[in-house]
N, C-alpha and C positions, 0 to 999 in steps of 0.2 A: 485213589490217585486222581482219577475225575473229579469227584468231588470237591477235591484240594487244591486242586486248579482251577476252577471256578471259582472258590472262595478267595480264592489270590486274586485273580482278576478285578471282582468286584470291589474289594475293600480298596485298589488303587483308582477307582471310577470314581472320579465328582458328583455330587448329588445333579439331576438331572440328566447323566449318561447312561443308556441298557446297552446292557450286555446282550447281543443275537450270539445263543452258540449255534456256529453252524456245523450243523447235522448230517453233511452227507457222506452219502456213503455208510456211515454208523447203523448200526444193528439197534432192533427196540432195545437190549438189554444194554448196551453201552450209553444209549440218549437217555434211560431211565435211572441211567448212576449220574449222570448230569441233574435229571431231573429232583432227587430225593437229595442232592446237596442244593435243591432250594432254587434251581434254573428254572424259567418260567419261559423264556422268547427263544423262540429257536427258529435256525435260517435253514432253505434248504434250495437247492439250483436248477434242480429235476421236477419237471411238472408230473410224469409220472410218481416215480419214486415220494414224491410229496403228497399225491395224494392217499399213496400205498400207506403212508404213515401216519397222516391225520385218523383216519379210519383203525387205526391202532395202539394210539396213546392218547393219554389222559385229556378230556375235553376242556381242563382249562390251560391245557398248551398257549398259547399265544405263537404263531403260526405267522412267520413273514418268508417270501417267497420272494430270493435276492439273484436269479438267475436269468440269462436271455431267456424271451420268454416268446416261443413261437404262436404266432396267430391261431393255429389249429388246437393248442395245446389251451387254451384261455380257459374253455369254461372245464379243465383239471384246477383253477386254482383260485379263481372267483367265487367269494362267496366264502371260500377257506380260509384263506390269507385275509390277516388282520392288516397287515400294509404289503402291497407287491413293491420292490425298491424300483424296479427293474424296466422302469417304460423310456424304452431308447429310442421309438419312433410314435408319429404322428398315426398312422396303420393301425398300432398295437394299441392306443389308448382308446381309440375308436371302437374297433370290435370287442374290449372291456367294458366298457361305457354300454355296447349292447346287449351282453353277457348280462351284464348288471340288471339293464333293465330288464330283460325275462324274469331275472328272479327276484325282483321286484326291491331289491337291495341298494346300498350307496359304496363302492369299493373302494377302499382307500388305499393312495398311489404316490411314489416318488417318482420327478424326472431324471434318469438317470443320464448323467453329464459325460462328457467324452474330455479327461483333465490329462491322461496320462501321454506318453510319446507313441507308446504301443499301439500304431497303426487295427490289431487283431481286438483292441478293447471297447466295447457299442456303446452309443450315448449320442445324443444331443452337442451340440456346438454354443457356445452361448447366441449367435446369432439365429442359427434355427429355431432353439429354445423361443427366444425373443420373438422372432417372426408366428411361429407359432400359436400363442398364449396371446396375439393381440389381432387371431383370425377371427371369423364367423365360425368354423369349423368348432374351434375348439368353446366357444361361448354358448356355443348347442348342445353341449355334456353335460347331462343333469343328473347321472350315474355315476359319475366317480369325484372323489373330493380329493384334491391334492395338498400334499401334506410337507411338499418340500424336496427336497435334491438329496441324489447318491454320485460319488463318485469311487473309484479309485487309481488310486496314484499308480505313476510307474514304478515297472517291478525293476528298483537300482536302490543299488548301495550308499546313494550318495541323500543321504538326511537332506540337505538344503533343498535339492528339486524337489523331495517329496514334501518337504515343509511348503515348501512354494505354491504346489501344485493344489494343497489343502485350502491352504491362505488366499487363491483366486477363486476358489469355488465359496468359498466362505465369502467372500466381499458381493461377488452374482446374488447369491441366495441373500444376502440383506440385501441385497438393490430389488430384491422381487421382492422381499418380505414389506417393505417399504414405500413401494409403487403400487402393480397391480393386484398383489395380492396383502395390500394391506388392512381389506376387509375379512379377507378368510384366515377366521383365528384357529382354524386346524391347520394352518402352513409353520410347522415349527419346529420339524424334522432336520434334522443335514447328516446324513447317512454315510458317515467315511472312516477307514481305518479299518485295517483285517490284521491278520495274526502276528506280521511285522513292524507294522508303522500307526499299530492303535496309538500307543504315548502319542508319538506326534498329532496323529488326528484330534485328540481328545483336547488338549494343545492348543490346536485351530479352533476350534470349536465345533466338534462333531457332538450328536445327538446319541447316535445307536453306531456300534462297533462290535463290528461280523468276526469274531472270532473263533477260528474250526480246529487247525493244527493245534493251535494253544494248550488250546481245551482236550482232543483226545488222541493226539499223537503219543506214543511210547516216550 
């Protein structure tokens, strides 16, 4: 049944879209019926729990880490995670960036954007983003390579807001891809769409789509 929902998935993905199944909560024996139908990227929200499982499934997992992600919790995920989505603040990219350099590594990161209405959802503003990315602060990060923008949309009914909502973060991220980060050829990420509004992301032009419910709900 896993398995079969995965292979649904993918065959409706355009060449250039991954599938992230997200993993939490799932048992190794539920993420490994995932895995043996050919899943390779898997998302997971919990710094803990994340690292509890890298340390128990197959090392060529490919390991991204899509959830707030508390300062204290960094070096559970650093060094693991093949991309963190999840950098909402100026704070968190910093003490990554230190993380990093102890272990002598280069950690690759999305900005995650703040697109939806939902006051409770973290992210960046496009003007903070912007203020940002054109400090001293952040020109000093020699530890982590940024790879592009996550968002997600409001949790509503209505397709057009969350069409919308996809379609202003897609216009940001080429105006970044285009400007200041039109030298870093690893900026080529755009991280949107979960288990409701994948089409549509995919649509806008999302990159990687976190899909959890899809994949292992009953």
């Amino acid at each position: 049944m896993i398995g079969s929902k995965v292979k649904n998935i993918k065959e409706r993905l355009p060449v250039g879209v991954e599938l992230v199944a997200v993993s939490k909560w799932q048992t190794i024996d539920t993420i490994m019926d995932a895995y043996h139908a050919g899943q390779r990227h898997f998302g997971e929200n919990r710094a803990v729990e994340f690292a509890e499982k890298v340390g128990q499934l197959p090392p060529n997992i490919v390991w991204h880490f899509i959830g707030h992600l508390q300062t204290n919790k960094v070096k559970l995920v650093v060094g693991k995670a093949e991309l963190i989505h999840s950098i909402d603040s100026e704070r968190l990219l910093l003490v990554i960036n230190d993380e990093a350099q102890k272990q002598g590594i280069t950690q690759r990161c999305l900005f995650q954007m703040h697109i939806a209405v939902e006051e409770s959802k973290f992210g960046f503003s496009q003007e903070e983003l912007s203020c940002f990315i054109n400090s001293s602060n952040f020109a000093k990060l020699k530890n982590v390579q940024i790879c592009g923008l996550m968002g997600m949309a409001s949790f509503v009914k209505n397709e057009e807001q969350i069409r919308a909502e996809f379609r202003s973060l897609k216009l940001y991220y080429d105006t970044l891809q285009q400007s200041i980060f039109s030298q870093n050829h690893h900026f080529y990420h755009l991280s949107m769409g979960m288990s409701g509004d994948w089409p549509i992301a995919v649509e806008e032009g999302s990159t990687l789509v976190r899909v959890g419910s899809s994949i292992f709900s009953l």
